[in-house]
N, C-alpha and C positions, 0 to 999 in steps of 0.2 A: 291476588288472582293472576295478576302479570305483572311484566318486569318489561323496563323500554330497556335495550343496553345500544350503546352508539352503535352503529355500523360498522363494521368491518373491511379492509379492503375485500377481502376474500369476499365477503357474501356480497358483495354491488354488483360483480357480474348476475346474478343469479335474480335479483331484484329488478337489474336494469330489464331483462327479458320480462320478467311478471309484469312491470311497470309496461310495458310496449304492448304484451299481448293485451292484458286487459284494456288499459286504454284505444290503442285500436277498436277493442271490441264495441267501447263504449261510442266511438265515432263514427263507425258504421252504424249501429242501432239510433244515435241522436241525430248526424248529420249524414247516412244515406249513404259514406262514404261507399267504395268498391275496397277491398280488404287488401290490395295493393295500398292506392291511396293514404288508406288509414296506418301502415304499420310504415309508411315513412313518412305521416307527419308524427306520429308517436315517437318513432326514434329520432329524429331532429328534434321534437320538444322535449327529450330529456338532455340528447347531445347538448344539447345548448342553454340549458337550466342547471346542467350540472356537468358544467368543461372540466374537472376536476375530482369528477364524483363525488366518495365521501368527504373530499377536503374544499369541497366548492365552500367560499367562506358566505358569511348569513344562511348558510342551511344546515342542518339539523335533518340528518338518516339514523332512523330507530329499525333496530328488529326487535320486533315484539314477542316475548316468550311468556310461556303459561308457567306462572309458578311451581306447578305441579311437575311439569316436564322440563329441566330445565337443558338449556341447550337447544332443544328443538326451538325452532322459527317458529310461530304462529302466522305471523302478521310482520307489515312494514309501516312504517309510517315518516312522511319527508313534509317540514314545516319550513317554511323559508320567514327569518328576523332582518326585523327591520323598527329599527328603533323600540317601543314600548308595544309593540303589535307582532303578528305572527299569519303569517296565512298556512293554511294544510293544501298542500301542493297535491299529496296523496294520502290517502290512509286505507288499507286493503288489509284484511285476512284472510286466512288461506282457504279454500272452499269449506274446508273437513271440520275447520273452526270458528264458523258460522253459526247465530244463532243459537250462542251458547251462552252469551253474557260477556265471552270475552271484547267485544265491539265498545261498549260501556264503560268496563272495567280501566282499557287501554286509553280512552279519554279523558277520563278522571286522572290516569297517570301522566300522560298527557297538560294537564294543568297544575298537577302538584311539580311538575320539573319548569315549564314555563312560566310561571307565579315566580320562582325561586328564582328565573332568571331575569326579572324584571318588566316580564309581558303582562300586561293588563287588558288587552282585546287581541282574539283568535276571529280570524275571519276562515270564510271556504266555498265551496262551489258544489252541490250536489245534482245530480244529473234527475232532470223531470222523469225519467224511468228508470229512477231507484228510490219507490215508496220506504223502501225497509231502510235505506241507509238516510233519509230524510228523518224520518220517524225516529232511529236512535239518535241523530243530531240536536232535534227539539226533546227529547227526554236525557240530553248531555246539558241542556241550558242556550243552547244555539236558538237564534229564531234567525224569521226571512227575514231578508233585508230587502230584496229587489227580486230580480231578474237579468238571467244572463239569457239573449235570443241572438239570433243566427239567420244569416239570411246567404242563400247560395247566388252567385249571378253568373250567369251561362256569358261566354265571351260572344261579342257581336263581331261578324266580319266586317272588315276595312269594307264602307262605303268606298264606291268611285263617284270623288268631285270634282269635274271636268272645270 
């Protein structure tokens, strides 16, 4: 049903923007950001997760293609190794390919390339106001582990102590 194929130089520009809008998006809606705020911590958190882009080493950039169409992008997906484990940095499909099975399909593929490459735990991070990508993560074999919380702190002005 899909195909992960590595990343491409060409296609990272194109990725790195999806990765910033969305994300942004997702920091505004969790943490309240102002959408300035948010789209220059998202570009700093990729800036600096991936100084190298697709050649950043321990990371692993997929475009995800629908077997059926081949060549079109569906989806991305960016997992960062680290010894016998694996975390998912991101994994996003494209609006239009939502909800179709491909979400499932690309995680299963997903573990058939990371098994082979000697990962045995895949960890990840889903956002409290994303039921539906929760939902496919525990019907992928994922379960909770914890929680990730947030706490904002307003800056106090400099006390005067005579």
């Amino acid at each position: 049903m899909v195909n992960l194929a590595d990343m491409a130089e060409r296609d990272y520009p194109e990725y790195r923007q999806f990765f910033i809008l969305e994300y942004a998006q997702d920091l505004q809606e969790s943490r309240g950001y102002d959408a300035e705020k948010a789209r220059a911590i998202a570009t700093q958190s990729i800036d600096i997760a991936l100084p190298q882009g697709v050649h950043t080493r321990a990371n692993k950039l997929w475009c995800i293609h629908s077997s059926n169409n081949a060549g079109v992008i569906i989806g991305y997906l960016w997992v960062v190794l680290k010894e016998n484990s694996a975390w998912v940095s991101d994994f996003c499909l494209l609006p239009t390919w939502r909800g179709r099975g491909f979400g499932k399909a690309s995680l299963a593929a997903m573990d058939v390339v990371l098994t082979a490459l000697g990962i045995s735990d895949i960890g990840l991070r889903v956002a409290t106001n994303n039921p539906i990508a929760k939902g496919l993560y525990e019907k992928s074999g994922f379960q909770m582990t914890g929680f990730n919380m947030h706490k904002n702190l307003e800056p106090t002005p400099p006390s005067d102590s005579h």
